[in-house]
Structures are given as C-alpha cells and as structure tokens.
C-alpha positions as CSV (number, residue, x, y, z in Angstrom):
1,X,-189.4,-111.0,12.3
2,X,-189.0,-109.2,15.5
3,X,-191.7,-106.7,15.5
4,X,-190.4,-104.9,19.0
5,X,-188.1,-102.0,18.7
6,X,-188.0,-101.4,22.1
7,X,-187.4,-103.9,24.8
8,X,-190.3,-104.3,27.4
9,X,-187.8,-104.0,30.3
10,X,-186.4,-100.8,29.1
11,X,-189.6,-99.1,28.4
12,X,-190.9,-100.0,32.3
13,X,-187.5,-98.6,33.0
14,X,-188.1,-95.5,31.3
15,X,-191.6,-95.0,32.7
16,X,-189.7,-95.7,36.0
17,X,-187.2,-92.9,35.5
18,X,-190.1,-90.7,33.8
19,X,-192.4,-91.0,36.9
20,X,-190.0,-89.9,39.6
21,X,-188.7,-87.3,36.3
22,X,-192.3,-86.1,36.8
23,X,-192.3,-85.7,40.1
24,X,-189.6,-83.6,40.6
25,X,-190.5,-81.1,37.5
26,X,-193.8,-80.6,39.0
27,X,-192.6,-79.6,42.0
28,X,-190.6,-76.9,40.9
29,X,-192.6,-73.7,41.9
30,X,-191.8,-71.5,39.0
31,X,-192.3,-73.4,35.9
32,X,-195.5,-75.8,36.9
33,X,-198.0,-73.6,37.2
34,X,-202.0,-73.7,36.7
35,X,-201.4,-70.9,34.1
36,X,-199.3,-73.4,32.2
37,X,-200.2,-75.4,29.5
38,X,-200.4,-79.1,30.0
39,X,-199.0,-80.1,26.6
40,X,-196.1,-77.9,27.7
41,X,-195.8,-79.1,31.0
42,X,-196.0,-83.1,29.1
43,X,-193.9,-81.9,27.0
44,X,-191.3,-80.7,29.1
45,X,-191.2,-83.7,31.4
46,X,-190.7,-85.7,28.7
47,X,-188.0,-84.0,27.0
48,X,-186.0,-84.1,30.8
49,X,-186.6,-87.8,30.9
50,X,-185.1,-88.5,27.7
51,X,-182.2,-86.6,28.6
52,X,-181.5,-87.8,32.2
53,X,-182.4,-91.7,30.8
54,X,-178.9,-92.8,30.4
55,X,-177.9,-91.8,33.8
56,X,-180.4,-92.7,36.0
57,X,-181.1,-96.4,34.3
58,X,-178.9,-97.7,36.1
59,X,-180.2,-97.1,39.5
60,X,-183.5,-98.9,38.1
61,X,-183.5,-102.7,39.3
62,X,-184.0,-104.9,36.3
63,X,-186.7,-107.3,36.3
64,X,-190.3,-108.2,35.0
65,X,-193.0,-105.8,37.1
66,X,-196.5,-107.0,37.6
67,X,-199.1,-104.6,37.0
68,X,-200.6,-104.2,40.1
69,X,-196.7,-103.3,41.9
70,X,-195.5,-101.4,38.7
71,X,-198.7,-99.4,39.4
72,X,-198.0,-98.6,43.2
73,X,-194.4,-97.9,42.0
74,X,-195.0,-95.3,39.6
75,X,-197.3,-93.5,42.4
76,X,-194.4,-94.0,45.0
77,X,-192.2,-92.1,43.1
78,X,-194.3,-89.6,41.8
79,X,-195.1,-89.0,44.9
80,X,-190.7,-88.7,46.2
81,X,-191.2,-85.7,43.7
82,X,-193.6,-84.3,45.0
83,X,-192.5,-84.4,48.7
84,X,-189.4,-82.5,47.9
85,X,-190.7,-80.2,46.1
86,X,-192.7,-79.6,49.2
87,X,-189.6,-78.4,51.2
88,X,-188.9,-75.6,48.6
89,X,-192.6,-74.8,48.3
90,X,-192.1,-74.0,52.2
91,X,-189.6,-71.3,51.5
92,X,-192.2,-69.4,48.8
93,X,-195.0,-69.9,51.5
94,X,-193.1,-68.5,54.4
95,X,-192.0,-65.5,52.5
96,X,-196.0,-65.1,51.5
97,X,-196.8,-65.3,54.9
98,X,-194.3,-62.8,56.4
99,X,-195.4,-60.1,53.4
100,X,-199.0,-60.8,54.5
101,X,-198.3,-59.9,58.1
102,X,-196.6,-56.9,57.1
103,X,-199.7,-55.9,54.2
104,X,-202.3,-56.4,56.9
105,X,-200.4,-53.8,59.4
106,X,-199.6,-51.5,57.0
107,X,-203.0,-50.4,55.9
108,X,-203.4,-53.0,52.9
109,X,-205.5,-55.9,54.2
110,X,-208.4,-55.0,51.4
111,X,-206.1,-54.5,48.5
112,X,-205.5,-57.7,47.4
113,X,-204.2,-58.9,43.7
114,X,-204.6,-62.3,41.7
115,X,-201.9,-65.1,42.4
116,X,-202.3,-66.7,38.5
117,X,-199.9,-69.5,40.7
118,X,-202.3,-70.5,43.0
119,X,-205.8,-69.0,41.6
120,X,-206.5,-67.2,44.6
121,X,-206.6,-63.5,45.6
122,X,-203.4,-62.6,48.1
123,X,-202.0,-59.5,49.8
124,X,-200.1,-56.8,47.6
125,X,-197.3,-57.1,49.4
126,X,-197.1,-60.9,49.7
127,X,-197.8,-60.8,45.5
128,X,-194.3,-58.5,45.5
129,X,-192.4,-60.8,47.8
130,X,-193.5,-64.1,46.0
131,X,-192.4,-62.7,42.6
132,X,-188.7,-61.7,44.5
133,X,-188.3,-64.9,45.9
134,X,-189.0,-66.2,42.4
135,X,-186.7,-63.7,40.7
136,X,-183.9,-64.4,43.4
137,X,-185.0,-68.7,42.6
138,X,-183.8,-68.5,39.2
139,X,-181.1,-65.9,39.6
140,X,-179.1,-68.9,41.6
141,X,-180.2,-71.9,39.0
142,X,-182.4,-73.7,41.6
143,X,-184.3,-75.1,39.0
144,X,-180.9,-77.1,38.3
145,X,-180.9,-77.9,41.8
146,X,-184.1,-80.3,41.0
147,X,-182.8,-82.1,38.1
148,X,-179.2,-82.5,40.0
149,X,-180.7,-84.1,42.9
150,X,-183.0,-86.2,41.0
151,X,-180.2,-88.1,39.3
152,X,-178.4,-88.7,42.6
153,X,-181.8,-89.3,44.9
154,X,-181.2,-92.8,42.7
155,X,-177.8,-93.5,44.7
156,X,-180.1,-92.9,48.3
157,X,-183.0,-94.3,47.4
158,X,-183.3,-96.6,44.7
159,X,-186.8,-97.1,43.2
160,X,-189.2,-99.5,45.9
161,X,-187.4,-98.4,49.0
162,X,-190.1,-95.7,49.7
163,X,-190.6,-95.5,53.9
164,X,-191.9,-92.9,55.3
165,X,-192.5,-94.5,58.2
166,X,-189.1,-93.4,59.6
167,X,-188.2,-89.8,60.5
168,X,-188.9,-88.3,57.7
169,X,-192.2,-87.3,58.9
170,X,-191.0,-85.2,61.9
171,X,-188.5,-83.5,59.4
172,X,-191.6,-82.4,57.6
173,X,-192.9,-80.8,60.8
174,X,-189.6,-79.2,62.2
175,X,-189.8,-77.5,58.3
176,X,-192.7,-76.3,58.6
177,X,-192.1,-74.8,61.9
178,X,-188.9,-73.3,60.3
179,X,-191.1,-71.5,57.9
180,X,-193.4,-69.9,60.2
181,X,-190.2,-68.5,62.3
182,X,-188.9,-67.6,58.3
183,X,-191.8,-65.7,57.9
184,X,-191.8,-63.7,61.4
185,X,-188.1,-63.1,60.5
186,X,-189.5,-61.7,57.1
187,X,-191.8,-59.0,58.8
188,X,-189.6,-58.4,62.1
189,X,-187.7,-55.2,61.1
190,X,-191.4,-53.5,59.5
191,X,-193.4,-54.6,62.0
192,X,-190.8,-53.2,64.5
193,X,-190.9,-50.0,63.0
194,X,-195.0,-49.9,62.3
195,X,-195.2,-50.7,65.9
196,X,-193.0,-47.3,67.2
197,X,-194.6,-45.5,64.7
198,X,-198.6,-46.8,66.4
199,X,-196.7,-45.6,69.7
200,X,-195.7,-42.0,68.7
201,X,-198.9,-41.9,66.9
202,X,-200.9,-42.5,69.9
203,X,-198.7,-39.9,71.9
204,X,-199.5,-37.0,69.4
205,X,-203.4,-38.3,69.8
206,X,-203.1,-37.2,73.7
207,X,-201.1,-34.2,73.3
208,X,-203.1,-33.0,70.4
209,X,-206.7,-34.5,70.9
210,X,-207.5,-32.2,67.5
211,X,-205.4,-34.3,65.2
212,X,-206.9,-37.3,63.4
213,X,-204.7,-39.8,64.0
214,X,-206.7,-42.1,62.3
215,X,-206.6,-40.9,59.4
216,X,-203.4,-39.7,59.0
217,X,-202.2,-43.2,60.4
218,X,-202.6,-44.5,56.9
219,X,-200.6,-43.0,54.9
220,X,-198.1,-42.2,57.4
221,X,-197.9,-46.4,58.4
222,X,-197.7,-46.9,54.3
223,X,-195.0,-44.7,53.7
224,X,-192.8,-46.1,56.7
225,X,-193.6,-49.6,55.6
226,X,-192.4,-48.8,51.9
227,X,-189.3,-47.3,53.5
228,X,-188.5,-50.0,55.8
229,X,-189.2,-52.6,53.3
230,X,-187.0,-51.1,50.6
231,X,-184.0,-50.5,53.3
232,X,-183.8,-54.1,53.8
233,X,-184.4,-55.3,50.8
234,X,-180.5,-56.5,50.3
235,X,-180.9,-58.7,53.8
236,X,-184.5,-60.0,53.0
237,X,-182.5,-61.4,49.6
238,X,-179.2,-62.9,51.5
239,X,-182.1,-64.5,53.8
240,X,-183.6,-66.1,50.8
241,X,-180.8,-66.9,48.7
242,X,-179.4,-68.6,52.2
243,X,-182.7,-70.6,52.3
244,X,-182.2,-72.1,48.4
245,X,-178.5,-72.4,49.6
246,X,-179.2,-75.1,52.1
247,X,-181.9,-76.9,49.7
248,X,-179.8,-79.6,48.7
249,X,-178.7,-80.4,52.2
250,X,-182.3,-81.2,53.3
251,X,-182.9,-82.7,50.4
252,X,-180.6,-85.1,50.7
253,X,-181.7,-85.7,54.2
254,X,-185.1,-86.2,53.6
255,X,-184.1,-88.8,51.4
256,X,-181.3,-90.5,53.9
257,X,-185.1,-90.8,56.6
258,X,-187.0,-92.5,53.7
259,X,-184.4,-95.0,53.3
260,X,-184.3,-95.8,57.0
C-alpha cells in the first residue's frame, strides 16, 4: 500500500512555485505590512500558490533536489520577489521624499505622524502623499500587476538561472536615481511657489521693518503650500499612475539582466 498521496517531486515543485509566490506577495507595498497578521499574511501566500500552481509548474525543471541546493534555491527566489518588489517600493519612497521636502519648507518639520507601514514617525505631508499613492496603487489593480508578472518571470527566468552579476545591478542604481529626480519633481511646483512667497516676504520685512515677518511667515507659507498642493493634485496623480504604468516594463527588464 502506497502510503504517499503526494509525489515528492511535485511537492519540491510546489515549494518552488510557493517560494518565488512568496516573494512577490511580500513585496507588494500595500498588503504586507508590519501591522498585518502573519497567519494572514501565510495564509494569503498560500492560497495564491495554490491558485497559480498549475500554471507556473511547468516552468519548474523536474528532477530530484538535494538539500543543501534546494535550500539556496528557495532563498534565490525568494529573494527575485523581493528585488522587484524593490522597484515599486522606489516609487512609494520617492513620493515620501518629495512630500518631506515640501513638509519641512512649509512650516511642518515638527509635526510628524506614525507610519503603522514602516513603524517610524514621518512628515504630515509625506503620511498624506504615501496614502495617495496607495489609493491611486489599487485604483489601477497593481497588485494584479505582481501576480501577472510572477507567472510569466517563469518564461525569463526559469528557477536556478539567478545572476545578478550582469546589469542588473546598475539598473538598480539608475532607479534609484530616477526616484530622487521623482521626488524633486514631486515638490518642484510648491517649492517654487514657497520660494517667491520667502522673496516677497523678505521685501515687505525692508519696506516695513514693523511687520513680523516671522511670524506671520507661518501661516502665510502653510496656506500657500495647501493651495499649491491641492491645485496640482490632478498632475501629481497622472505622474504617479504613469510611474505604475511603466512597472511592468522594468520589470520585465530587470529580469531579461538576471538572465544574462
């Protein structure tokens, strides 16, 4: 009597699958959070892996594994996951940083609010702008975009063909520069603004050396920062909704360097 009801090669296949399944889900920046639970978050990774099973099996040579290379394996594509999820994690932390530019010239570098995603304290502003790119993240389905791309990252880079010796390194770096010129695009239009307003404020202080102007800098920057910020609120979101739109184009190059 056959005591196995599942085949040993089809349940290293399925941890296979599961692993870079994992990966991917984790990196998505909305759902896997610290504020999450980790049965949900096993549960949920699971649940995907069943589903996506019969499609991405195939791309998973068959064969026996060894321990020790099943091992480094699982942690190579755990690790895939993770590195894409990086490139959309760039988009959220360029945003941040452009919001905290504009918080710290405004008048709000001390008020400061908890991030339950990152259990830290950051900027008003940058809070408000994080939750909008969020907002505009699942408006378009780009948590789709993770599960999409993890069924065809199979047909580009089948499981063991992990280099990132290649160029895939020095697409890292020309992202992240892209997201400190994202986040200077972000804050151009307040700063601008905040910047003429420091001007006219500091012409008024020389024509009428009895005004405060520091004091009435403050509200006066706040108000023209709320105003600019909500007059370009419709480009701000065609920015970021064109930043998710070109996702699975880098994706899919990122993938093509860690083949080569």
């Amino acid at each position: 009597m056959d005591t196995q009801l599942i085949p040993i090669d089809q349940f290293q296949t399925f941890l296979v699958v599961t692993s870079r399944v994992a990966g991917f889900i984790s990196a998505i920046p909305v759902f896997f959070t610290t504020q999450t639970p980790a049965r949900v978050k096993t549960g949920l990774v699971f649940a995907v892996a069943l589903t996506l099973f019969p499609l991405m099996a195939d791309g998973v040579p068959r064969g026996s594994f060894s321990p020790g290379p099943f091992l480094m394996l699982i942690v190579a594509e755990l690790l895939l996951g993770l590195l894409l999820g990086l490139i959309a994690r760039l988009i959220f932390t360029a945003v941040e940083f452009g919001a905290t530019v504009i918080g710290y010239q405004m008048g709000f570098a001390a008020a400061n609010v908890f991030d339950p995603q990152g259990e830290r304290q950051v900027a008003l502003i940058s809070q408000f702008q994080n939750v909008f790119a969020i907002l505009i993240f699942l408006a378009i389905d780009g948590h789709h975009l993770f599960l999409r791309i993890a069924v065809r990252s199979y047909e580009y880079l089948p499981p063991g063909k992990f280099n990132i010796s290649g160029e895939a390194i020095p697409f890292l770096m020309d992202q992240a520069a892209h997201m400190f010129l994202l986040g200077v695009q972000f804050s151009a239009p307040v700063l601008a603004v905040l910047l003429l307003s420091g001007l006219i404020l500091g012409v008024l202080a020389r024509v009428f050396p009895q005004l405060n102007v520091f004091l009435l800098s403050f509200p006066v920057n706040i108000g023209i920062a709320f105003v600019v910020i909500a007059l370009t609120l419709d480009i701000s979101a065609s920015v970021i909704r064109q930043e998710f739109d070109t996702l699975p184009e880098r994706f899919l190059t990122i993938l093509t360097f860690l083949t080569s």
